[in-house]
C-alpha positions as CSV (number, residue, x, y, z in Angstrom):
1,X,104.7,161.7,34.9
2,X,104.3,164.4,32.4
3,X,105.4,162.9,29.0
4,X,107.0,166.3,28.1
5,X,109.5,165.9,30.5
6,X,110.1,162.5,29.3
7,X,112.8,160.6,27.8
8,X,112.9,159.7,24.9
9,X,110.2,161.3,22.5
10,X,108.1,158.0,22.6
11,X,106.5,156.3,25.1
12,X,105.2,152.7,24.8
13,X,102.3,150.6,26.0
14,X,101.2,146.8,25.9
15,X,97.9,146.5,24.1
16,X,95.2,144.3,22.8
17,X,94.3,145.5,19.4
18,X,91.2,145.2,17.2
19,X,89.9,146.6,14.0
20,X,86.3,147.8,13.6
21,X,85.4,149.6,10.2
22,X,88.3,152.0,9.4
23,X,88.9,152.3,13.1
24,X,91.5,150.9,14.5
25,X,91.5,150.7,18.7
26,X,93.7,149.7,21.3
27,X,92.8,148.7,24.7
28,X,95.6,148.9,27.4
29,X,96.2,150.3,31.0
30,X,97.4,153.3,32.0
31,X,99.4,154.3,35.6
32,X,96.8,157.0,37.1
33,X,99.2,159.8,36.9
34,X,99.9,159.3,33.3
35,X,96.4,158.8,32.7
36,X,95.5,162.6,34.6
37,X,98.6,164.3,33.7
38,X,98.3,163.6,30.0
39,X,95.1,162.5,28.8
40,X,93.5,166.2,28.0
41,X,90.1,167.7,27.6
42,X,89.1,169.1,24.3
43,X,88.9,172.4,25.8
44,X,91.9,172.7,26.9
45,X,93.3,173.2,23.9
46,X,90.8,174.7,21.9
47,X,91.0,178.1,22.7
48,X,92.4,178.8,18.5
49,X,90.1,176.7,17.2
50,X,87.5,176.7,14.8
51,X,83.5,176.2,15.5
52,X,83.8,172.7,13.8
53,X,86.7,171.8,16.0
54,X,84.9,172.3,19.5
55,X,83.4,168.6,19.9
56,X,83.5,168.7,23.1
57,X,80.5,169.0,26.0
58,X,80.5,171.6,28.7
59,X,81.9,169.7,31.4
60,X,79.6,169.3,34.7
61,X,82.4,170.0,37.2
62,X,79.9,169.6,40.3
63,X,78.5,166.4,38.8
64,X,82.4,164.7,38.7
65,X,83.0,166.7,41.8
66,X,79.9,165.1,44.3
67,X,78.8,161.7,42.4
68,X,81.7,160.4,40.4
69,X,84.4,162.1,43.0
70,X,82.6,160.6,45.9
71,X,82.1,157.2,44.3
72,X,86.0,157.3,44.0
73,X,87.0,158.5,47.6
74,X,84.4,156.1,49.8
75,X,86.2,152.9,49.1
76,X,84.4,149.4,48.6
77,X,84.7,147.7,45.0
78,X,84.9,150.6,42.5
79,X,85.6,150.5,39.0
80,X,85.5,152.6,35.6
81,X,84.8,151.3,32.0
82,X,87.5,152.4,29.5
83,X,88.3,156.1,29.0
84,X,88.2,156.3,25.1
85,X,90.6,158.5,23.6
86,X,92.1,160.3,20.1
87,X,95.6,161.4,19.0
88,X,95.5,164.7,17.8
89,X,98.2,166.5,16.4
90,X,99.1,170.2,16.7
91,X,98.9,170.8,12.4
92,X,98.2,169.1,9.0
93,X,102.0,169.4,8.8
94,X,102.4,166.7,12.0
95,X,101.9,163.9,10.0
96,X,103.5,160.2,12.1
97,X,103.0,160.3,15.7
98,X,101.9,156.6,16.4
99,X,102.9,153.0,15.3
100,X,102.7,149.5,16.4
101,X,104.4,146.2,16.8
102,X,103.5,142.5,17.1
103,X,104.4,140.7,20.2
104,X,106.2,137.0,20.0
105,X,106.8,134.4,22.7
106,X,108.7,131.4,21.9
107,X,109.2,132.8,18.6
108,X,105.4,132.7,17.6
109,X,103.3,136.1,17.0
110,X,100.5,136.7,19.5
111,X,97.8,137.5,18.0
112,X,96.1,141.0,18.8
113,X,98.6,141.5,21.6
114,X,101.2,144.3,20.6
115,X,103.8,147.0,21.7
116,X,101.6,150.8,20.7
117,X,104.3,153.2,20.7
118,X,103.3,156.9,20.7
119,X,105.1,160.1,20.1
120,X,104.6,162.3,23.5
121,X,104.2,165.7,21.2
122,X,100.9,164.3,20.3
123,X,97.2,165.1,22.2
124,X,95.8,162.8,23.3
125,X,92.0,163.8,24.0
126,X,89.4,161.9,25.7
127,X,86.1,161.8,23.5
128,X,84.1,159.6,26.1
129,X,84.5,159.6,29.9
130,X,85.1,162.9,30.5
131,X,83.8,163.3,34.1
132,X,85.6,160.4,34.6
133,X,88.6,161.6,34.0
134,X,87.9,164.8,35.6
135,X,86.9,162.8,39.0
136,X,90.0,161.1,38.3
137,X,92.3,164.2,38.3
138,X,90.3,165.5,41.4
139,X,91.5,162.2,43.4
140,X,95.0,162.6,41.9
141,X,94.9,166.1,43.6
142,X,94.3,165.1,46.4
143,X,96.1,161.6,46.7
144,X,99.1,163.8,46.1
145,X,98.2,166.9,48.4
146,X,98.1,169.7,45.6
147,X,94.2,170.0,46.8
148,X,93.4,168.3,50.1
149,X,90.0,166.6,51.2
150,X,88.2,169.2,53.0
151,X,86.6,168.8,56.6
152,X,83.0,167.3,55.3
153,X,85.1,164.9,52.9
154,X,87.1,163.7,55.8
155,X,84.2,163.8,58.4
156,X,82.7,161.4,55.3
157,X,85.6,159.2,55.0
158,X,87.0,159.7,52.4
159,X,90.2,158.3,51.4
160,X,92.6,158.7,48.3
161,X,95.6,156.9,49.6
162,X,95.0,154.4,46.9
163,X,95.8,154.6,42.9
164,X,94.4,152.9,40.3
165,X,95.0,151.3,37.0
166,X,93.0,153.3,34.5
167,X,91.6,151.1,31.4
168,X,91.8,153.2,28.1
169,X,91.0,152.7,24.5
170,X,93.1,154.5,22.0
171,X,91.6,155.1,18.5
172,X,93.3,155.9,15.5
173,X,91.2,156.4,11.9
174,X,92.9,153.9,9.0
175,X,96.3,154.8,9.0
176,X,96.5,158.5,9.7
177,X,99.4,159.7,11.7
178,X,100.8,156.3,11.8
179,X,104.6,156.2,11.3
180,X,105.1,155.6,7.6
181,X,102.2,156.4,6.1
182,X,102.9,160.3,6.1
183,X,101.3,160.2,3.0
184,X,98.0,158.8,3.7
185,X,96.5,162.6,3.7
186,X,97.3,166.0,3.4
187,X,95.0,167.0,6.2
188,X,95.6,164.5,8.9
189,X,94.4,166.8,11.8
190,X,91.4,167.7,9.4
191,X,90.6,164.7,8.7
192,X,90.7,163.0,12.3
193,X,88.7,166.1,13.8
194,X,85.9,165.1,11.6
195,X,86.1,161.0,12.1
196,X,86.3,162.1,15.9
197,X,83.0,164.3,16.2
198,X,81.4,161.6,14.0
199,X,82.2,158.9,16.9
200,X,81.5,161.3,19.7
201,X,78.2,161.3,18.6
202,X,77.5,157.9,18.3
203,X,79.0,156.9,21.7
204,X,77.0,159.9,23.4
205,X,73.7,159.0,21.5
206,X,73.9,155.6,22.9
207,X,75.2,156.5,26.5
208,X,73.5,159.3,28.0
209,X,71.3,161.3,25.5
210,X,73.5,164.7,24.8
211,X,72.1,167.9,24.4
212,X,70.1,169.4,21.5
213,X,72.8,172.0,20.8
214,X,76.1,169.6,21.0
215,X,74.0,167.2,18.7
216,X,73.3,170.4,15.9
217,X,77.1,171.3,16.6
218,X,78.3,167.4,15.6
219,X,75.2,166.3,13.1
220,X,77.2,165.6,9.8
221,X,73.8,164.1,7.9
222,X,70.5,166.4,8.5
223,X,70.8,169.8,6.5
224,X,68.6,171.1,9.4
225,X,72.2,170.8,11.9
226,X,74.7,171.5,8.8
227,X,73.2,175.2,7.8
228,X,73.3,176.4,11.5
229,X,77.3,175.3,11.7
230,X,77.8,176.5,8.4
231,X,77.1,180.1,9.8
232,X,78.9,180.0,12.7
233,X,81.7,178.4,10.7
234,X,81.9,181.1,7.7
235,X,81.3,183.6,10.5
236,X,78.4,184.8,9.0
237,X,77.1,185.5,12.5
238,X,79.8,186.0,15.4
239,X,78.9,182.9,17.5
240,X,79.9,184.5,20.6
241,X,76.5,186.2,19.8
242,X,75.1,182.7,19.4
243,X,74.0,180.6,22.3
244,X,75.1,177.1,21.8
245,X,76.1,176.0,25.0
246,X,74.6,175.4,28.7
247,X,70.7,175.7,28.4
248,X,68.4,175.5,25.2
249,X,66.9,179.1,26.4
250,X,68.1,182.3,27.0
251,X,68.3,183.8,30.2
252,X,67.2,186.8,30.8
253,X,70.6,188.3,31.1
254,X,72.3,186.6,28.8
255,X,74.4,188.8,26.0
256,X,73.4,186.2,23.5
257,X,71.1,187.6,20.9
258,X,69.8,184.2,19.9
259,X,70.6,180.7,20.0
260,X,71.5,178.0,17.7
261,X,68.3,175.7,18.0
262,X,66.9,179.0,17.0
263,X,69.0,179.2,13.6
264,X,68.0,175.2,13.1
265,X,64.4,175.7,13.3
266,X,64.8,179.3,11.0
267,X,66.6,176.7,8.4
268,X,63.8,174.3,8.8
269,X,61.0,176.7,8.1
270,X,62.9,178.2,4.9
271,X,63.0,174.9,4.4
272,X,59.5,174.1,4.4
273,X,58.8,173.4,0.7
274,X,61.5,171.0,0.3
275,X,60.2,168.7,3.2
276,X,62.1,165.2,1.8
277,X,65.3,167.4,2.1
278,X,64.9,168.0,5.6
279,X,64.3,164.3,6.2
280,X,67.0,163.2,4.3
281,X,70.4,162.1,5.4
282,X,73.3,163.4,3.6
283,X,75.9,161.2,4.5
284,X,79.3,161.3,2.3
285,X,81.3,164.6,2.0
286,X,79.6,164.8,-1.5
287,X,76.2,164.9,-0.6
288,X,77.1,166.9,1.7
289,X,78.5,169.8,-0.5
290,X,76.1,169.5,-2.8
291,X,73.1,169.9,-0.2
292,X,74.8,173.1,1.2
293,X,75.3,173.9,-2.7
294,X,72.0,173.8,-3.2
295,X,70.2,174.8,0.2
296,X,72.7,177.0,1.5
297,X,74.7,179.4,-0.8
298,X,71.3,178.9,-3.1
299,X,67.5,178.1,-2.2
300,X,65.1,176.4,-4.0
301,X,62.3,179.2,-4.3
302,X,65.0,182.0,-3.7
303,X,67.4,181.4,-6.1
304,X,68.3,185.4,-6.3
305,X,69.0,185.5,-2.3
306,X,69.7,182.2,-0.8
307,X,69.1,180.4,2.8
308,X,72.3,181.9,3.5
309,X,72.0,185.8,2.5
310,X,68.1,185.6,4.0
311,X,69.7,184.6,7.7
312,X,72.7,186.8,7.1
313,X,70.3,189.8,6.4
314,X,67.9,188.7,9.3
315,X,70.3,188.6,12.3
316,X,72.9,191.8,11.0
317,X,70.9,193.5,9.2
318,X,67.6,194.2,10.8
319,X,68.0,197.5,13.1
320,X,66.0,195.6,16.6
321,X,69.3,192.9,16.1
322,X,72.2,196.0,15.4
323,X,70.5,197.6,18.2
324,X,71.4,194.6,20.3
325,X,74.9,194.4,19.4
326,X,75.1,197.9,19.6
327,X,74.2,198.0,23.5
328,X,76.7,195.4,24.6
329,X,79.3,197.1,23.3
330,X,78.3,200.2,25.0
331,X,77.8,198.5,28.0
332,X,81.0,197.0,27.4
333,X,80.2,193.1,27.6
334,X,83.1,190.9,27.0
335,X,81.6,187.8,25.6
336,X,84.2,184.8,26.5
337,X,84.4,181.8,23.2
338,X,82.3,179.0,24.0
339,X,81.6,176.9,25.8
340,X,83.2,179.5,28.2
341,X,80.3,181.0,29.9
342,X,80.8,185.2,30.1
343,X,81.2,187.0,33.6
344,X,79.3,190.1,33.7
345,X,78.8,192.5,36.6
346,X,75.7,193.3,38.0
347,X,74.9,196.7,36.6
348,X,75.7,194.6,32.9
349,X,73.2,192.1,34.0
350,X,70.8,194.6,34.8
351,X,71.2,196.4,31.6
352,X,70.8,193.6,29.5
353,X,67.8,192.2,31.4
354,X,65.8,195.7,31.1
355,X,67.3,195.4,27.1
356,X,65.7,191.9,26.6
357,X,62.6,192.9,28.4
358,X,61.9,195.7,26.5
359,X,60.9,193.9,22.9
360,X,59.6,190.7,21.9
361,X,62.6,190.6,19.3
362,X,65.1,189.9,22.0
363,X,63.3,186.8,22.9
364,X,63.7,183.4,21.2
365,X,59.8,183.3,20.7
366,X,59.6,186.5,19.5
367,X,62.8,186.4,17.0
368,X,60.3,182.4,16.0
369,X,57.8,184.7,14.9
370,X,59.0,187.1,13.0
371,X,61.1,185.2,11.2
372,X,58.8,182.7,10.1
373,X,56.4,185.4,9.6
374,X,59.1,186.8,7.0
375,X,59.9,183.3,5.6
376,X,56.5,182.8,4.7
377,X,55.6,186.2,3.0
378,X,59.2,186.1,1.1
379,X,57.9,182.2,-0.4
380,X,54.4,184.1,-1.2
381,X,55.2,186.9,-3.4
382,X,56.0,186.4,-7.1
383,X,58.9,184.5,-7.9
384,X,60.2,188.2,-9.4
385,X,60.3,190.0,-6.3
386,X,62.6,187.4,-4.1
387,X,65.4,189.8,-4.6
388,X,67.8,191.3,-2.4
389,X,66.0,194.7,-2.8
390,X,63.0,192.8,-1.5
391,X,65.0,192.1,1.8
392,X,65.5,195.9,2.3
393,X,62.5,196.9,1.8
394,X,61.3,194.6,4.4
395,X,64.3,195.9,6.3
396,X,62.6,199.5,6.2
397,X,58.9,198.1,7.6
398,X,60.6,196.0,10.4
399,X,62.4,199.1,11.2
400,X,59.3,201.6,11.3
401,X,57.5,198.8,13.1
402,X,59.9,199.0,15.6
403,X,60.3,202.7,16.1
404,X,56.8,203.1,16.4
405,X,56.7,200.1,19.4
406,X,54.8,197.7,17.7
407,X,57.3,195.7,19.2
408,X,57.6,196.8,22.8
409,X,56.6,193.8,24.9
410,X,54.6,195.5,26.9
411,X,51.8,196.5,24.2
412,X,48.4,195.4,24.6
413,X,48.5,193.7,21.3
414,X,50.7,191.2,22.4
415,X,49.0,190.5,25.5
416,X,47.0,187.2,26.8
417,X,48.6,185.7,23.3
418,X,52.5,185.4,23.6
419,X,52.7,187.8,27.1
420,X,51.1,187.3,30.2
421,X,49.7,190.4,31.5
422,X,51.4,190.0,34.8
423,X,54.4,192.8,36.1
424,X,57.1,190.7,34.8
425,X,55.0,190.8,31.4
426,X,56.5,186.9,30.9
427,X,56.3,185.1,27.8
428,X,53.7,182.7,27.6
429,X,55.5,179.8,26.0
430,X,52.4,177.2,25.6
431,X,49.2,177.1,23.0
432,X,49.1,178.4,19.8
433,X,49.2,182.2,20.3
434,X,53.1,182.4,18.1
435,X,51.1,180.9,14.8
436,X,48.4,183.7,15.3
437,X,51.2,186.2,15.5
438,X,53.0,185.0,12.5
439,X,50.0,185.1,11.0
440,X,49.3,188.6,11.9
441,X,52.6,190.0,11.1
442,X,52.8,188.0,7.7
443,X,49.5,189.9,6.6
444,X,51.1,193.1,8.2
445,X,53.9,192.6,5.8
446,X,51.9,191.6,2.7
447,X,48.9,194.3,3.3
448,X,45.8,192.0,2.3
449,X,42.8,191.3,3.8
450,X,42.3,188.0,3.2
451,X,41.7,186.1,6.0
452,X,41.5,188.6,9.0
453,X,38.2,188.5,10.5
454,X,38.5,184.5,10.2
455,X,42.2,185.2,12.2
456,X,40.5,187.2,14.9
457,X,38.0,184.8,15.6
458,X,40.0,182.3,15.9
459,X,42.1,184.2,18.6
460,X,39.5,185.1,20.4
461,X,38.1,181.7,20.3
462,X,41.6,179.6,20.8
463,X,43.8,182.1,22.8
464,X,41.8,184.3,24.6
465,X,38.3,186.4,24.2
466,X,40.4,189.4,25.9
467,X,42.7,189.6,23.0
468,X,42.3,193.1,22.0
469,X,43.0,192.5,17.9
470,X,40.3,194.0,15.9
471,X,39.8,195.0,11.9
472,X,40.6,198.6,12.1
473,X,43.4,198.1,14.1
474,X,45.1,195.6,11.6
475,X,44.3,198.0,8.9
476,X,45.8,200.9,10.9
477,X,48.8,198.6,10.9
478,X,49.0,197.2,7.4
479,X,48.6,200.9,6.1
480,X,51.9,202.2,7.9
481,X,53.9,199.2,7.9
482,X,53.1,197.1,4.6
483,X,56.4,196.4,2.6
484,X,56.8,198.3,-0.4
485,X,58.0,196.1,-3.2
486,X,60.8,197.4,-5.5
487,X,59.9,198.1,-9.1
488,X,61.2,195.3,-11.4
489,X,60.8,194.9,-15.1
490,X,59.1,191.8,-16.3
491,X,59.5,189.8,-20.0
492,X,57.0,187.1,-21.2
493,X,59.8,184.5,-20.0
494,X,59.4,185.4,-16.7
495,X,55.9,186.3,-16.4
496,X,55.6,182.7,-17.2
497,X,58.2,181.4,-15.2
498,X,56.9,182.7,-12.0
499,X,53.6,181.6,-12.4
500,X,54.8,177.8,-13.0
501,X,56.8,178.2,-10.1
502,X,54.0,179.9,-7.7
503,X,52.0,176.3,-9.1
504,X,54.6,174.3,-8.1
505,X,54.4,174.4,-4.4
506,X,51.3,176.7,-3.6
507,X,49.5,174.0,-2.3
508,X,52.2,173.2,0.7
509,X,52.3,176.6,1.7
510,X,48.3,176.9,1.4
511,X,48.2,174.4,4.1
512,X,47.5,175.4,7.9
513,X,50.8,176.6,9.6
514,X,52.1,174.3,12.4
515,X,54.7,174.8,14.9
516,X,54.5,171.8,16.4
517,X,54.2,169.3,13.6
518,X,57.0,170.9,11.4
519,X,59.5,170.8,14.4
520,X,59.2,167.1,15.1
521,X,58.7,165.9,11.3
522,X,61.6,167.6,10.0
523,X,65.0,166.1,10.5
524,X,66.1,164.0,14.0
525,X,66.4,167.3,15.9
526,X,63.5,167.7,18.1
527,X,62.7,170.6,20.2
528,X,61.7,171.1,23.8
529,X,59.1,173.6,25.1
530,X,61.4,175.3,27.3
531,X,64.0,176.6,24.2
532,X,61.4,179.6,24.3
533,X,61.5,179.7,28.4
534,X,62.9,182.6,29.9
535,X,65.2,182.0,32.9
536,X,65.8,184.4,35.3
């Protein structure tokens, strides 16, 4: 019962109908083919969209296949709560594809009960109840014969002779789309893409907890989720080279550079000086612009560069990362849109395993560390060096650092702190051993000696006594790779200025450096462990 072979161009439904907020719903039945034939997944027709417009969870086809599937199939008394679905339509220009009537008897107006008509060019996508519906289809398949029950299934008793009476809940946002009220907006779809991911959201928060990447892909409010979709959006990094669905961590031979928890917690500790930012909310599309005004295209501290330019620069610009990108396309890795996983043959797999292996920097720990380690000498120096020809001179000591293998993973200087000095060479995900490296590369970067007998100790003392750090080796360090500062002219003005503004906020960035607290205080966003677990 495809609607698109239907007749005429509108089909309609009896309903009970209800008003909550600017959300209108309607609650009515659907015959099970209608319900699998034309209730549609997100994906299915997302493969133009943008990175705002994918709301949708990777589906776990063996979890609707063995639990929900089987729950269907082995008879006694079953039943679903409502599918809940949107009406999408194809363009802004689409502007009326539903309407409703009131339903009299005896010449008397029932209340609630009505007639929903709706257009059948429109989508109509399910925002909760997705394996549901996929389980659905499944039994539709084979109720109908297209895929039969295999030998265990039957041995098991399963039966899909029977059809069922789906319970949906349409949703509709004020009167968009309605027939009408063309005028309501100018950018219906727009408009109803971003009321939808807002209401996915909240029913997946308080059903079944939903991932930490799907939550930073559908946060509207923390600044912490809206700068890590702001660069995927603008494309300021490919997000095909962005992990963002399946797992929190990267696998070992995944052609993902990095991941987008990763991004979150880079914002975060640019962040770090504007801590009531992070907490805050930003909840109407005006605080909203304003905070990516002000966080995003600008920066508190870096008002010449930018949260944006300094991620921008980090993850293109830094040779290790070209490197990266460089490889797959020699090696000739197609990587699929998301959440699409890609399909690489073995001799890819290999080569991007040995790849990742081979540096720190193609870990998410190790990308942790040097970023923050960058972060925090870029929010040190005077105010009148955070310039964009301070970003390439870092460039050129990240680059010698890395041609001379201070990077390799399998130096001895990274051993028994983030490695383990087994064969694999694994990265040792737990303690305190990423702050001592930040640390370490920070005063690689900034060539002092402040502090660098106290920061061996306290390796030695917290990590491991076999660390192998030791002054003249740091000094060895500092002396080739230290970042040469450009040569800028200074006036009185902003001699002065630079020194009010070191004032202003050296005693937050005086204080100890924390992984752990900063992730959980900052924002709603928290982090498991295993985001910096590598999986074979």
């Amino acid at each position: 019962m495809e609607l698109d072979n239907q007749c005429p161009e509108t089909i309609e439904y009896k309903a009970i109908t209800g008003k909550f907020g600017e959300v209108r719903y309607f609650i009515t039945t659907l015959e099970q083919s209608d319900a699998v034939e034309n209730i549609r997944f997100a994906d299915e027709i997302q493969g133009s969209w943008s990175f705002s417009e994918r709301v949708q969870r990777k589906l776990d086809e063996k979890r609707a296949e063995t639990e929900i599937f089987s729950y269907l199939a082995q008879g006694g008394i079953r039943f679903f709560n409502s599918i809940v679905v949107v009406l999408l339509p194809n363009s802004n220009e689409q502007r009326e594809f539903w309407d409703f009537s009131t339903v009299s008897s005896q010449g008397k107006t029932v209340e609630k009960w009505v007639n929903l008509k709706l257009y059948k060019n429109v989508a109509r996508i399910v925002i909760d109840g997705q394996h549901r519906l996929l389980s659905l289809k499944r039994y539709w398949n084979a109720h109908t014969g297209k895929e039969p029950l295999n030998s265990q299934q039957l041995k098991d008793s399963f039966d899909c002779s029977e059809t069922f009476d789906i319970p949906v809940v349409y949703l509709v946002f004020r009167e968009l789309g309605r027939v009408g009220y063309s005028n309501a907006s100018e950018t219906i779809r727009d408009d109803i893409i971003k009321a939808t991911r807002n209401i996915f959201t909240v029913i997946n928060k308080t059903a079944k907890s939903i991932d930490k990447q799907t939550q930073l892909l559908l946060d509207d409010s923390k600044i912490s989720a809206l700068i890590p979709r702001k660069i995927l959006e603008e494309k300021v990094l490919e997000d095909k080279y962005v992990k963002w669905s399946s797992t929190n961590s990267l696998n070992q031979a995944d052609p993902y550079l990095t991941t987008l928890n990763l991004i979150s917690e880079c914002t975060m500790e640019i962040l770090k000086d504007s801590p009531q930012t992070l907490k805050k909310s930003f909840n109407s599309p005006t605080e909203r612009q304003m905070a990516l005004k002000d966080y995003y295209d600008s920066h508190p501290h870096l008002s010449q560069i930018g949260t944006k330019a300094v991620l921008n620069w980090f993850f293109n610009e830094l040779q290790p990362f070209k490197d990266w990108i460089l490889q797959l396309n020699y090696l000739d890795v197609d990587v699929p849109i998301q959440p699409d996983q890609p399909q690489l043959k073995p001799s890819q797999k290999t080569a991007i395993k040995s790849l990742r292996q081979s540096s720190i920097l193609y870990t998410v720990l190790g990308q942790k560390i040097l970023f923050f380690a960058v972060s925090r000498y870029l929010l040190r120096i005077r105010k009148e060096y955070r310039i964009t020809a301070t970003l390439s001179a870092i460039s050129d000591s990240i680059k010698k650092m890395d041609q001379e293998g201070f990077f390799q993973r399998n130096q001895p200087h990274w051993s028994n702190i983030i490695v383990q000095p087994n064969e694999n060479l694994s990265i040792l995900t737990k303690g305190s051993g990423a702050d001592k490296c930040v640390e370490l590369v920070k005063m690689i970067l900034s060539d002092t000696s402040d502090g660098v007998r106290e920061l061996i100790k306290k390796t030695k003392e917290e990590i491991s006594p076999d660390v192998n750090w030791n002054e003249h080796l740091i000094s060895k360090w500092k002396k080739e790779f230290h970042v040469i500062l450009p040569r800028v002219d200074l006036i009185d003005e902003q001699l002065q200025e630079s020194s009010e503004s070191e004032d202003l906020f050296s005693e937050v960035r005086e204080k100890p450096d924390s992984f752990e607290e900063e992730e959980n205080e900052f924002g709603k966003i928290e982090y498991d462990g295993d985001i910096f677990q590598e999986n074979e």
